[in-house]
C-alpha positions as CSV (number, residue, x, y, z in Angstrom):
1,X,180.3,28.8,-122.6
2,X,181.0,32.3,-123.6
3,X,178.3,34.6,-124.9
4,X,179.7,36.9,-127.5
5,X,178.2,40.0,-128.1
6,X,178.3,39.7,-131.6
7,X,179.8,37.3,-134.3
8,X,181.0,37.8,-137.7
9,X,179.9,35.3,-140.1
10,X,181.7,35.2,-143.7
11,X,179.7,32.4,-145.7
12,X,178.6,29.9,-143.3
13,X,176.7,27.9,-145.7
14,X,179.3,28.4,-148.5
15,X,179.6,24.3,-148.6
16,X,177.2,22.8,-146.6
17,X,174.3,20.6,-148.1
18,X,170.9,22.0,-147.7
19,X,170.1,20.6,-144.4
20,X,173.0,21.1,-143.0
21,X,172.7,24.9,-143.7
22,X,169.2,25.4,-142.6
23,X,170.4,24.0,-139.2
24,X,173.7,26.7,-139.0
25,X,171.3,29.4,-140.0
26,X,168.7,28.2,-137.6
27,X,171.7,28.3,-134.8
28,X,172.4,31.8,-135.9
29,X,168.7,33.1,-136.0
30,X,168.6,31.5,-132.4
31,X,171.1,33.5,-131.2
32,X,169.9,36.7,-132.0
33,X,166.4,35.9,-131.0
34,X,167.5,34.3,-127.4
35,X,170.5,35.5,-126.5
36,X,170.3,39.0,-128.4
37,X,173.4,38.0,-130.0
38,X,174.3,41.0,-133.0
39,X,175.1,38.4,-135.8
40,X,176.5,40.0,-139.1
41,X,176.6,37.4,-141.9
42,X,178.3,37.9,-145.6
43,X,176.9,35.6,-148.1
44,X,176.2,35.0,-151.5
45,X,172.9,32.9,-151.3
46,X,169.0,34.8,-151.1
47,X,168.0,32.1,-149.4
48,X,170.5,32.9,-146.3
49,X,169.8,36.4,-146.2
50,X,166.4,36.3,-145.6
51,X,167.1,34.6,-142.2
52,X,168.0,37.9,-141.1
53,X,166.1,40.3,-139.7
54,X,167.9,42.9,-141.4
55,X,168.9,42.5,-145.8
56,X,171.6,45.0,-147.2
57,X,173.2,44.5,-150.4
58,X,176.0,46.5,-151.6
59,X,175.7,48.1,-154.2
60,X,178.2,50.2,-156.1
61,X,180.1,50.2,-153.1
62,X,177.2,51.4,-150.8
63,X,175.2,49.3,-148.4
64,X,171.6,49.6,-148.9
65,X,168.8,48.1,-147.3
66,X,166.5,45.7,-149.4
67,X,163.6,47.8,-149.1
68,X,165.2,50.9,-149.7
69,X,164.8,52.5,-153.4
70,X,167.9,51.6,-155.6
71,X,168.7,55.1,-157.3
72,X,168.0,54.8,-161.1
73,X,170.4,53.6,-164.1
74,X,171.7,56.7,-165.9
């Protein structure tokens, strides 16, 4: 079986019930953690991205990390 170096994940749980998606983010997490797979996922669902070890959001067109301070509304 190949061993990609990473893998590009655009909504993997989009429509998956709720086990179903803990188990294809569980496979995802895996990969990373065993095989230091680089896994970039795209979602719409909090839940999902906190199986990462790593949270950006865009905002305004820029990718900022979760724990990074969001500039302030004008």
């Amino acid at each position: 079986m190949a061993r990609p170096s990473i893998v590009l994940a655009d909504e993997p749980t989009g429509n998956l019930d709720s086990h179903s998606s803990a188990e294809v983010l569980g496979l995802l997490r895996a990969l990373s953690d065993e095989d230091g797979t680089a896994v970039v996922m795209v979602t719409h669902d909090p839940a999902a991205a906190r199986y990462g070890s790593r949270e950006l959001h865009l905002v305004d067109g820029r990718a900022r990390a979760v724990d990074a301070a969001l500039p302030a509304e004008p």
